[in-house]
ROPA-265173 format. One line per field, with one value per residue: residue in three letters; residue number from 1; x, y, z of N, C-alpha, C in turn. Coordinates in Angstrom, 1 decimal. Layout:
BEGIN
code = (ala:...)
pos = (NUM:...)
n_east = (X:...)
n_north = (Y:...)
n_up = (Z:...)
ca_east = (X:...)
ca_north = (Y:...)
ca_up = (Z:...)
c_east = (X:...)
c_north = (Y:...)
c_up = (Z:...)
END
This chain:
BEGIN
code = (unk:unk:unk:unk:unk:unk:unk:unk:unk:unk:unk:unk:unk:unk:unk:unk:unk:unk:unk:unk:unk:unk:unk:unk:unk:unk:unk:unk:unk:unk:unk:unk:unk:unk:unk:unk:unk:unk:unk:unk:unk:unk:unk:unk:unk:unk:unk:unk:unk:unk:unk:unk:unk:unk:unk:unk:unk:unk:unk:unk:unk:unk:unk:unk:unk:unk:unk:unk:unk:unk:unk:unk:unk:unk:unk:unk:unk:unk:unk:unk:unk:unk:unk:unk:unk:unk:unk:unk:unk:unk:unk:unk:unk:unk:unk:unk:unk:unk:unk:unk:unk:unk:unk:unk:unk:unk:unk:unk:unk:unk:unk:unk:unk:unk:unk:unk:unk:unk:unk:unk:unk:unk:unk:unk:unk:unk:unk:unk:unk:unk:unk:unk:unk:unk:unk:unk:unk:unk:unk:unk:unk:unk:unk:unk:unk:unk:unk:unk:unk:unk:unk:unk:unk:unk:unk:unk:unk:unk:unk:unk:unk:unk:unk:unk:unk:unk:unk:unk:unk:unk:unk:unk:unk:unk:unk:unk:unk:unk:unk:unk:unk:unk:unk:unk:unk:unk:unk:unk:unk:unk:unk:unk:unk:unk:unk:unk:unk:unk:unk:unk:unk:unk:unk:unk:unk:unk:unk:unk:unk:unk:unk:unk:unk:unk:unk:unk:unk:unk:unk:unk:unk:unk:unk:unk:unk:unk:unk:unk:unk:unk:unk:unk:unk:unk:unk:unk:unk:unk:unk:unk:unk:unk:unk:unk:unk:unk:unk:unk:unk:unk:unk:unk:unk:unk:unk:unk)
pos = (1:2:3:4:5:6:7:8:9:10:11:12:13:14:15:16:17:18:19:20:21:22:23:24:25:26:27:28:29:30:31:32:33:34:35:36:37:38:39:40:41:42:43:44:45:46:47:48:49:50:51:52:53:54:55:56:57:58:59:60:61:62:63:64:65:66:67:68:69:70:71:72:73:74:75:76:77:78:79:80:81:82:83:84:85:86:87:88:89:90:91:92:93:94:95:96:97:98:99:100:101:102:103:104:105:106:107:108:109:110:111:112:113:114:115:116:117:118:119:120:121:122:123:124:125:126:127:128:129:130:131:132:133:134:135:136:137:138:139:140:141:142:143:144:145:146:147:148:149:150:151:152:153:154:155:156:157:158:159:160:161:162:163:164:165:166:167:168:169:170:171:172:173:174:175:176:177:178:179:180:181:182:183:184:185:186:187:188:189:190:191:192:193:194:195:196:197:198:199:200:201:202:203:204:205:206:207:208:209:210:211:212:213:214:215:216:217:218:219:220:221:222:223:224:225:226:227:228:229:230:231:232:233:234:235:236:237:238:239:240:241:242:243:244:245:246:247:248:249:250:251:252:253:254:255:256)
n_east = (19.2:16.0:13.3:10.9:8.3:5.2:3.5:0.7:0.9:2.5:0.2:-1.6:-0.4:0.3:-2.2:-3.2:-1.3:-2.3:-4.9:-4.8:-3.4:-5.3:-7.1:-6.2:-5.6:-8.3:-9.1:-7.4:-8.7:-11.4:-10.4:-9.1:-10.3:-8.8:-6.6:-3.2:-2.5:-1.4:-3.5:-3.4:-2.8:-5.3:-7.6:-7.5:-6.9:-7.9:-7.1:-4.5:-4.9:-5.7:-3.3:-2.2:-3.1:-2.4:0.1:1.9:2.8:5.2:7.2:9.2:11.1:11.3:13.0:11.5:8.8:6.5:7.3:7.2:5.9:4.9:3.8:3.3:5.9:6.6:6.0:3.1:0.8:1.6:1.4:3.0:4.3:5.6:5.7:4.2:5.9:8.7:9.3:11.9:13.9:15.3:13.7:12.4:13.9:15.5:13.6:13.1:15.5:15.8:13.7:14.4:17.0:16.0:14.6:16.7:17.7:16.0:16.1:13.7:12.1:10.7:9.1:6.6:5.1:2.3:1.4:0.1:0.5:2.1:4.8:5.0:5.3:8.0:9.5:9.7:10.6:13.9:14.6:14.7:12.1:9.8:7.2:4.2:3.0:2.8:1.6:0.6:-0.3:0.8:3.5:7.4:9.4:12.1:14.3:17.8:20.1:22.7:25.0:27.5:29.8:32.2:34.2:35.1:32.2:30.9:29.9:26.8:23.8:20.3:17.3:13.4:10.7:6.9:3.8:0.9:-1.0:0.7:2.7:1.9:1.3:4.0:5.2:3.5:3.9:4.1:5.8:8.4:7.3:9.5:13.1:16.0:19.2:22.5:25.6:27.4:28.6:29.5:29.6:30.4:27.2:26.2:24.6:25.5:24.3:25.0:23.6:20.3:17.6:14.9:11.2:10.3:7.9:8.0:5.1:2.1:1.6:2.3:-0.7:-2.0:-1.3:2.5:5.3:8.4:11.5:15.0:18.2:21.8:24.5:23.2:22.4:19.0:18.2:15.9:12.5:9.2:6.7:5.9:6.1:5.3:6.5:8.5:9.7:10.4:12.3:14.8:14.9:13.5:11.5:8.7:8.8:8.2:7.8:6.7:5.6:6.4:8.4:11.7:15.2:18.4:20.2:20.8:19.8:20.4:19.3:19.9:23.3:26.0)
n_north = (-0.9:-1.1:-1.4:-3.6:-6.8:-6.1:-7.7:-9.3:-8.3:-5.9:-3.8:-4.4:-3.0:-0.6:0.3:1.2:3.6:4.6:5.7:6.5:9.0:10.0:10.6:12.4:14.7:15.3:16.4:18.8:20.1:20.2:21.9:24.0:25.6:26.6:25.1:24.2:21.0:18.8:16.7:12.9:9.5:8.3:8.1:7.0:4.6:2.1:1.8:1.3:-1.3:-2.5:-2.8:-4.0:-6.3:-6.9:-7.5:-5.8:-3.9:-2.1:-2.0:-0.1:-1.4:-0.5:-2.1:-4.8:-3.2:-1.7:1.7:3.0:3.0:2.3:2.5:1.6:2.9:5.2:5.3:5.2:7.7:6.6:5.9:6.9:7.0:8.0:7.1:9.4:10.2:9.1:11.0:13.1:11.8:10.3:8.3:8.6:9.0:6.8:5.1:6.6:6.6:4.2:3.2:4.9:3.8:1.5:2.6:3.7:1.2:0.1:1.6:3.6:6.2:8.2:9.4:10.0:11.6:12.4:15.5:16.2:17.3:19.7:19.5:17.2:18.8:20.0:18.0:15.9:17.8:18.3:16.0:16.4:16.6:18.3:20.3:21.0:23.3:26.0:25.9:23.0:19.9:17.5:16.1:15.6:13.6:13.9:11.0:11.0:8.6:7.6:5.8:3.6:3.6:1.9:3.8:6.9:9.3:11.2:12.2:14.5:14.1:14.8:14.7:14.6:15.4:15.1:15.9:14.7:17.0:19.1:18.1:18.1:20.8:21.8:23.9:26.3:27.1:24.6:22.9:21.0:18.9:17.6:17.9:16.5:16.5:15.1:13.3:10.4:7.4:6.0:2.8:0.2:-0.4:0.8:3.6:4.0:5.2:7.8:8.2:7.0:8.1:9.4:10.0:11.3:13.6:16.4:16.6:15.3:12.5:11.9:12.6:10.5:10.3:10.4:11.6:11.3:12.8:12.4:13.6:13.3:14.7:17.4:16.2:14.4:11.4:9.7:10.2:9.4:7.9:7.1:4.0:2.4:-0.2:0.8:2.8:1.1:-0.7:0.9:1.7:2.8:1.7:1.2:1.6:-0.4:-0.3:3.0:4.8:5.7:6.7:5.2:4.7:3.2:2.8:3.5:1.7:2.7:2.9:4.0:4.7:5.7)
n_up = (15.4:13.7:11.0:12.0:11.3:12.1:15.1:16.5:19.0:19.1:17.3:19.3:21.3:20.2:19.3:22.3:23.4:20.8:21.5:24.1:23.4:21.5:23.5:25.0:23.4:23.2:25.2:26.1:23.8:25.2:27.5:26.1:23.5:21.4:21.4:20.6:20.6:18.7:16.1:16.7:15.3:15.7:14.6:11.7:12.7:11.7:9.0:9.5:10.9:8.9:7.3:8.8:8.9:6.2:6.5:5.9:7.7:10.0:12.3:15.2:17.8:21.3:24.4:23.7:23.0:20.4:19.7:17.7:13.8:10.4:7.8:4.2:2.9:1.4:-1.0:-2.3:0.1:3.2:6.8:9.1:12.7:15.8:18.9:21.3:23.9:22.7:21.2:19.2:19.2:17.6:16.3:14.0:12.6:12.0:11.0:8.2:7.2:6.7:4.7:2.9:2.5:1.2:-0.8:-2.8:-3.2:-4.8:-6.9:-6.8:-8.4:-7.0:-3.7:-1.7:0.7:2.7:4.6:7.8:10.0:12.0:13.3:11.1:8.8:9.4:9.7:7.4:5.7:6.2:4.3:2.0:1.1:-0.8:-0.6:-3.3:-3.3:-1.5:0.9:0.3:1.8:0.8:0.0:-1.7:-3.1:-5.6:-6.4:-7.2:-9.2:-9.4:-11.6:-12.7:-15.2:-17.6:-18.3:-18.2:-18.7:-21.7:-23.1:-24.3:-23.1:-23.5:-22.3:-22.9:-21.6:-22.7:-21.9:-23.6:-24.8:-24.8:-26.4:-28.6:-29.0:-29.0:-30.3:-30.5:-28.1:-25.9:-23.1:-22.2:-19.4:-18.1:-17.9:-18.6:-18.0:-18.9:-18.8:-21.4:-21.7:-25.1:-25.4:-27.3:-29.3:-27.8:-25.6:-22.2:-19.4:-17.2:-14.8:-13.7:-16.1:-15.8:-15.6:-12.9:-11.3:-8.8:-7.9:-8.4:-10.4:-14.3:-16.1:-19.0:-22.5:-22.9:-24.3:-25.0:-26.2:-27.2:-27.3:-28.4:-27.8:-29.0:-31.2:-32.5:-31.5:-30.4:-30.9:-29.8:-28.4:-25.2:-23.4:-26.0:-28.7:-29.5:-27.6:-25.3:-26.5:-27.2:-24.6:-22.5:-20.2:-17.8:-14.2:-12.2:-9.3:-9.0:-10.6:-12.8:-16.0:-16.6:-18.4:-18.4:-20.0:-23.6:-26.8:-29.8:-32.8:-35.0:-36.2:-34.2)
ca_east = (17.7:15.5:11.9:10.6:7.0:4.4:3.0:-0.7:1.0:2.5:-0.6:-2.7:0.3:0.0:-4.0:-3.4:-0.8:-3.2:-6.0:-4.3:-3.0:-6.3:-7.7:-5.1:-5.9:-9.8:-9.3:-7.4:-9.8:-12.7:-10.1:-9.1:-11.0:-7.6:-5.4:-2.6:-2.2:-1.8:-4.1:-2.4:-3.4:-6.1:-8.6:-7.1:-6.8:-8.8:-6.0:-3.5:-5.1:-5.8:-2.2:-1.1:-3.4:-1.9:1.6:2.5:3.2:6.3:7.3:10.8:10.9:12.3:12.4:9.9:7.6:6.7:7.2:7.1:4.8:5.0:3.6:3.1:6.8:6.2:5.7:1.8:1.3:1.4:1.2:4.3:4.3:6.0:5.3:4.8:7.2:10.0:9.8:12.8:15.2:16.2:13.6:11.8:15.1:15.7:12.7:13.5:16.4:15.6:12.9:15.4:17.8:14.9:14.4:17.8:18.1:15.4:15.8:12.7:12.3:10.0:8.2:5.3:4.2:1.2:2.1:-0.9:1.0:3.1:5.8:6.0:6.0:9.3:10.3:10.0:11.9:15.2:15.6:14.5:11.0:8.7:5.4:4.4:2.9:3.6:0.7:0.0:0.5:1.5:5.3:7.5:11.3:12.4:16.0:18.9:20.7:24.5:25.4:28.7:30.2:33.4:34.7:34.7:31.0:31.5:29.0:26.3:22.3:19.4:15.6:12.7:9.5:6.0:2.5:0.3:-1.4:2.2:3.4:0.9:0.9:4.8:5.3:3.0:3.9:4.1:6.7:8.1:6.7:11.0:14.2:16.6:20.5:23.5:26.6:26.7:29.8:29.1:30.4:29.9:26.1:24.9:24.7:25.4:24.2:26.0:22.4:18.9:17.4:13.7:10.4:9.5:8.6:7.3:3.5:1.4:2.0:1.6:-1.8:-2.2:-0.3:4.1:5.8:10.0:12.6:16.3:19.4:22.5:25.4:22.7:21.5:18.1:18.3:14.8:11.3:8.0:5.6:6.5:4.9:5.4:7.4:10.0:10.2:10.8:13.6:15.7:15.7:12.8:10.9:7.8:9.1:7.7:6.9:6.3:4.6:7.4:9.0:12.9:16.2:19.4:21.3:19.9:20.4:19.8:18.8:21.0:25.1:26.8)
ca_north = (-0.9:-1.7:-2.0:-5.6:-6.9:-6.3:-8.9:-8.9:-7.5:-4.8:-3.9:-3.4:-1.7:1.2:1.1:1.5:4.9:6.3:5.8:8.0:10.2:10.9:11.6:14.3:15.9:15.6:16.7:19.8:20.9:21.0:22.8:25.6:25.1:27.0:24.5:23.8:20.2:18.3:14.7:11.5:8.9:6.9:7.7:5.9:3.1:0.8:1.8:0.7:-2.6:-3.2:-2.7:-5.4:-7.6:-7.1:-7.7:-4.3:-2.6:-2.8:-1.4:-0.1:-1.6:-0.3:-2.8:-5.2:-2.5:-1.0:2.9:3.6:2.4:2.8:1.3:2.3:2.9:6.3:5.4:6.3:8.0:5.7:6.3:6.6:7.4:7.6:7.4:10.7:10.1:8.8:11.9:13.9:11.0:9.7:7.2:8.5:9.3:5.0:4.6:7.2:6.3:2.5:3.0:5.9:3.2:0.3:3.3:4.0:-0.3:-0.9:2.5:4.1:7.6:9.8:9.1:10.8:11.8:13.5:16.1:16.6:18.1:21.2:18.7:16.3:19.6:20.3:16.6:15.8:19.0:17.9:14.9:17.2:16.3:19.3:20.2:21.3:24.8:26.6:25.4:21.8:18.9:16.5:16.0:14.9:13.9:13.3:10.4:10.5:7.3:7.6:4.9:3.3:3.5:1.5:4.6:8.5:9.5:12.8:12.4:15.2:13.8:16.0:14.0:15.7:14.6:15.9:15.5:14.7:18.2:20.2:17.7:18.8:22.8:23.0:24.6:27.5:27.1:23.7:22.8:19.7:18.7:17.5:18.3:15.5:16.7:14.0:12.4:9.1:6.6:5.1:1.1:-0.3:0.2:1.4:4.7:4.1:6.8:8.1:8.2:7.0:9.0:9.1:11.5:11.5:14.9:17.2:16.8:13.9:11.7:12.7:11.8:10.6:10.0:11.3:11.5:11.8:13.6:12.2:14.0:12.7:15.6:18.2:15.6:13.5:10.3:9.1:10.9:8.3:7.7:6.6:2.6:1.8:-1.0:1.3:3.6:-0.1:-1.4:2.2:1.7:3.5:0.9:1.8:1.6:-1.7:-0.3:3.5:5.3:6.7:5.7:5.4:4.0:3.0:2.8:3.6:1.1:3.5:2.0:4.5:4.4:6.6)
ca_up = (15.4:12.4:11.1:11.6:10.7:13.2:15.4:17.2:20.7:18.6:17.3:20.6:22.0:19.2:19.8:23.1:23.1:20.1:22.0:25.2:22.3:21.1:25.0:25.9:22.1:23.0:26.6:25.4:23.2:25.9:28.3:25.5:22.0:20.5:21.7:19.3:20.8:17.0:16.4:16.1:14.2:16.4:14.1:11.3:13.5:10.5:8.0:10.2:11.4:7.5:7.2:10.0:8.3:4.7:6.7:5.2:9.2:10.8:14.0:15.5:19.6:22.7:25.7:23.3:22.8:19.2:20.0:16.6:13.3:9.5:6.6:2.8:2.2:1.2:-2.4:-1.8:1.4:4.3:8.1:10.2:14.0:16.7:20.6:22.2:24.6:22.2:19.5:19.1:20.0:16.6:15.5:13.0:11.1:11.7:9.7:7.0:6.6:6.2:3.6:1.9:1.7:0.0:-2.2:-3.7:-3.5:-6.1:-8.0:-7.1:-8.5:-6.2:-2.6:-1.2:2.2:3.8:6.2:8.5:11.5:12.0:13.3:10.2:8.4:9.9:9.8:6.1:4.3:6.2:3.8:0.9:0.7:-1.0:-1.4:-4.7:-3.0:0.1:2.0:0.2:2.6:0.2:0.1:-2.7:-3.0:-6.4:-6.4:-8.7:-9.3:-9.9:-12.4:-12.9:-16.7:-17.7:-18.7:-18.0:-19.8:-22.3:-24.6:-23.7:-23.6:-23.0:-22.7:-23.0:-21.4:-22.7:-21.8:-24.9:-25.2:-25.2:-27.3:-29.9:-29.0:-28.4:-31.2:-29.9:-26.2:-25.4:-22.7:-21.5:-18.0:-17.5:-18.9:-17.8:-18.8:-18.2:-19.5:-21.5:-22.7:-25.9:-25.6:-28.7:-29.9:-26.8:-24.6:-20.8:-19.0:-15.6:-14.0:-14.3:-16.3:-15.5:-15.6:-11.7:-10.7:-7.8:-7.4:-9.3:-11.4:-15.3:-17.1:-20.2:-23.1:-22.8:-25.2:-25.2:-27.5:-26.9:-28.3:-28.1:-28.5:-30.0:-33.1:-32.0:-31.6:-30.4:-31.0:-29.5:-26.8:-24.1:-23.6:-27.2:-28.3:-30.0:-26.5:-24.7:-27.7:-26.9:-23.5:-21.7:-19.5:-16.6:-13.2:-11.5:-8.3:-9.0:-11.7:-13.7:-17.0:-16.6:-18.6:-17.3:-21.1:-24.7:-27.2:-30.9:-34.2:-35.6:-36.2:-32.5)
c_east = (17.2:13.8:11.7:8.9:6.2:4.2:1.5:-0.1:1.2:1.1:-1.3:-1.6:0.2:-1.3:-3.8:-2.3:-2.0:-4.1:-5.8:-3.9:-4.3:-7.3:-7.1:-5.4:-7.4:-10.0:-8.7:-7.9:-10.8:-12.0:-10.2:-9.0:-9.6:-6.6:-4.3:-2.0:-2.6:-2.6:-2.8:-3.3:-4.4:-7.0:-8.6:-6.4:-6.8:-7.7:-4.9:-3.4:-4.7:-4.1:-1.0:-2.0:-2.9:-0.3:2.7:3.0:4.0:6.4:8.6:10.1:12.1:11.7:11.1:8.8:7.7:6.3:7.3:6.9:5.3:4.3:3.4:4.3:7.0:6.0:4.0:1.3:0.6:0.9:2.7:4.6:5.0:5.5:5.6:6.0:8.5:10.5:10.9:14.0:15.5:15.2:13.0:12.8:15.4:14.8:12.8:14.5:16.4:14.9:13.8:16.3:17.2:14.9:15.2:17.8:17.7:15.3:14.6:12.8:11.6:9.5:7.4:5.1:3.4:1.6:1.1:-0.6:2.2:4.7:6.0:6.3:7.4:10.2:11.3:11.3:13.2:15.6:15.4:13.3:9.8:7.3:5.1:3.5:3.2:2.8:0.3:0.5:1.2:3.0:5.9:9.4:11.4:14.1:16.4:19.3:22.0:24.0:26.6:28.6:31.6:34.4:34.1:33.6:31.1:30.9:27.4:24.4:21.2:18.2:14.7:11.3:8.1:4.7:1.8:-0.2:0.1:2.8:3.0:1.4:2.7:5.4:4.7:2.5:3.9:5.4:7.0:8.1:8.7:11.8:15.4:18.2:21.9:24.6:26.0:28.1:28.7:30.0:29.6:28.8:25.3:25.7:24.8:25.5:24.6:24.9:21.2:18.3:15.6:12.5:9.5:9.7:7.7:5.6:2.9:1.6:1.3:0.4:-1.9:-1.0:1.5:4.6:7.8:10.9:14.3:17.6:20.8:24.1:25.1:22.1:20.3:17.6:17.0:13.8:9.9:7.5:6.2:5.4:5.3:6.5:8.7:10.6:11.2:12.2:14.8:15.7:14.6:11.8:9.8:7.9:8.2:6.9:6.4:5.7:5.2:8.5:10.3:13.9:17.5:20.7:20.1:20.5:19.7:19.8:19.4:22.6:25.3:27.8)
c_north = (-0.8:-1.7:-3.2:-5.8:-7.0:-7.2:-8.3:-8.4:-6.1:-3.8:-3.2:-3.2:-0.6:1.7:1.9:3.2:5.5:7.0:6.5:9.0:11.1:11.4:12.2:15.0:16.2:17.0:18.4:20.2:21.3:22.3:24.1:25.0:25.5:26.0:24.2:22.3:19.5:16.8:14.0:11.2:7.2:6.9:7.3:4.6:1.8:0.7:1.0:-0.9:-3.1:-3.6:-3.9:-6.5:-8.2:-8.0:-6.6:-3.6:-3.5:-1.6:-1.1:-0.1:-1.2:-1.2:-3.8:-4.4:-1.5:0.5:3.7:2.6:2.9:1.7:2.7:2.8:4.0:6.5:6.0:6.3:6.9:6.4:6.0:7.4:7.2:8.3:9.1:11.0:9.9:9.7:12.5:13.4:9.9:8.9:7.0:9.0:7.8:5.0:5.3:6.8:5.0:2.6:3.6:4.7:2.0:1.2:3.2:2.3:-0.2:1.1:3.5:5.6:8.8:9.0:10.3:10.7:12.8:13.7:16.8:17.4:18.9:20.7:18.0:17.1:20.0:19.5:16.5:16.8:18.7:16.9:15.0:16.8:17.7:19.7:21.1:22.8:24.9:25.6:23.9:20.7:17.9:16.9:15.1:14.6:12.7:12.9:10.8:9.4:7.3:6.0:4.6:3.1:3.1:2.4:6.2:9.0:11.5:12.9:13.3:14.4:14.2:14.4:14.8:15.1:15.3:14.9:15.4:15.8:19.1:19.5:18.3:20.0:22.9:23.9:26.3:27.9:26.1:23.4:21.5:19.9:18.3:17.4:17.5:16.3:16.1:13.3:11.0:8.7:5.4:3.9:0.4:-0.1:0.9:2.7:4.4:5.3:6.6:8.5:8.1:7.9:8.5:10.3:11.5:12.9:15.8:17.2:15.0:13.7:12.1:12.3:12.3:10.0:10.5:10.6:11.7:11.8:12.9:13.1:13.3:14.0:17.0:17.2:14.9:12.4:9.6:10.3:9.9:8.7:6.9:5.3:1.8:0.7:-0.4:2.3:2.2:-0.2:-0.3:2.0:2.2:2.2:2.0:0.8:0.4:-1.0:1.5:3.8:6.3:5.9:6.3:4.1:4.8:3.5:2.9:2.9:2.0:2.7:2.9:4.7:6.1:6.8)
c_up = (14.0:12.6:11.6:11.5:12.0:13.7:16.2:18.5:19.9:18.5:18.5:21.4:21.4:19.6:21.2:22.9:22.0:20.8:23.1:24.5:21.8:22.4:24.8:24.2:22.8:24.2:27.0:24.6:24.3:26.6:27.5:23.9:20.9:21.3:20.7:19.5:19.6:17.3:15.9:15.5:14.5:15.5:12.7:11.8:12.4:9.5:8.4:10.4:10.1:6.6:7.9:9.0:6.9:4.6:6.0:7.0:9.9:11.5:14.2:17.3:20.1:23.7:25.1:22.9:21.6:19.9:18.8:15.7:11.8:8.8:5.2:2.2:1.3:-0.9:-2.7:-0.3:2.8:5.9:8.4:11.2:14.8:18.4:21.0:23.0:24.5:21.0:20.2:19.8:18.8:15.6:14.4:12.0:11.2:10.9:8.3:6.6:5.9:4.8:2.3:1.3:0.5:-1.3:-3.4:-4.2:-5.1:-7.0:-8.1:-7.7:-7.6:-4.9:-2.5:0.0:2.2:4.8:6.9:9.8:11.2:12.1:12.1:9.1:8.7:9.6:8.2:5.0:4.8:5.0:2.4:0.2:0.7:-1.5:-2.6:-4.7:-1.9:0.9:1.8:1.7:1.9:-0.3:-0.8:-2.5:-4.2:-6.4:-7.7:-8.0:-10.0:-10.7:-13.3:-14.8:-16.7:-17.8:-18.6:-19.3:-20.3:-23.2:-23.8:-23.9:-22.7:-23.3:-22.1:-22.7:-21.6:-22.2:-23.3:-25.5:-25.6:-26.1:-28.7:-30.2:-28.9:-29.7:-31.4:-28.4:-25.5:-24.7:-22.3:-19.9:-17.2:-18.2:-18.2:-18.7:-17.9:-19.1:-19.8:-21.7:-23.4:-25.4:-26.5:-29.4:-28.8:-26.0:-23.1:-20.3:-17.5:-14.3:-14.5:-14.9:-16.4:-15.6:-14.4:-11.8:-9.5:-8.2:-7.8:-10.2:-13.1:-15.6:-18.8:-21.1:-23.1:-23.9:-24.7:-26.7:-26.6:-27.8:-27.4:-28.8:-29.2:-31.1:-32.3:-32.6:-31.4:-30.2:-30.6:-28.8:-26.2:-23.9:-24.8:-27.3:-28.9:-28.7:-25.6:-25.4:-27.3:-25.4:-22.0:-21.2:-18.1:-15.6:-12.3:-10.0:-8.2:-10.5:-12.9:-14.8:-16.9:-17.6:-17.8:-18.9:-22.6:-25.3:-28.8:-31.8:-35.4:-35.7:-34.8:-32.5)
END
């Protein structure tokens, strides 16, 4: 079993379950106003549609019938449901898992979910997705990225990611926002490093200008902004589909 791309039955089969999803929430409330029966997601209905129409919503079917819904890819937060009647029978780990594996494909560094219910509180922290306080709903899970080197990597390299104000102040308190530390093998002028090394990290995304520090063994090898065309030439590029500047290999303009 598998996502696959919505179709118009799909579609007004989901309306229809939200729309008995959101009776029995309403219907418990009049009976007892403290009910803790959680809402679905009839009243983003519009989001959803807007979503079949983009060709962004895909569906997982039983018997022909989409019993569960996703879109947004959890890169920014999407929707993803499943039929009352079909929770707690596997399928919203088939869709995590699917997207988890798109993730790792194309190297993403972080996903995002909103966790509006007590259940997808529960859901999400299994696959190590945290929110950036106790009580926020927004949910984060920053990937690593193994990466193959021709040879066992033993060269030590620390990178150092700042925001533009700490870059200024760190000298009287400025810290970096991420402290990346990882093996490298030199091959001929270049550094291959034994995993992405990237600056996703738990909450939102940085603003503003970043800066990075590279060392290579203790000595430092690159000092810039991140963007520039000398962060680019070394190796640091910004992530195509999220919002995070990562390299794979450093190429230095100095002798290694």
């Amino acid at each position: 079993m598998q996502l696959e791309g919505a179709q118009l039955a799909d579609l007004n089969f989901i309306r229809s379950w939200l729309e008995e999803e959101e009776h029995e929430y309403n219907r418990s409330l009049q009976l007892d106003p403290e009910s803790q029966l959680e809402r679905g997601f009839f009243c983003n209905f519009a989001a959803i549609s807007r979503a079949f129409e983009a060709e962004r919503l895909e569906v997982l079917r039983v018997d022909g019938k989409a019993i569960a819904f996703h879109f947004g890819e959890f890169i920014v937060p999407g929707i993803t449901e499943v039929h009352p009647a079909f929770r707690g029978q596997g399928y919203g780990s088939v869709i995590m898992n699917e997207i988890l594996g798109r993730a790792r494909e194309n190297e993403v560094c972080k996903l995002h979910v909103t966790c509006t219910t007590l259940q997808a509180r529960r859901f999400w922290p299994k696959y190590g997705f945290r929110p950036i306080s106790e009580f926020a709903e927004d949910h984060y899970l920053v990937l690593s990225h193994p990466l193959p080197t021709p040879f066992p990597p033993t060269r030590k390299i620390r990178i150092e990611f700042f925001e533009e104000m700490d870059w200024y102040c760190k000298d009287s308190g400025g810290k970096a926002y991420k402290t990346v530390e990882l093996l490298g093998a030199i091959d001929g002028n270049q550094i291959l490093l034994s995993e992405v090394g990237h600056d996703a990290i738990i909450g939102d995304d940085v603003s503003g200008d970043r800066r990075v520090q590279v060392s290579l063994d203790g000595e430092m090898i690159l000092d810039t902004w991140l963007g520039t065309d000398e962060a680019e030439a070394f190796g640091f590029v910004r992530h195509p589909i999220c919002n995070s500047y990562f390299a794979k290999s450093f190429l230095p303009t100095l002798r290694i």
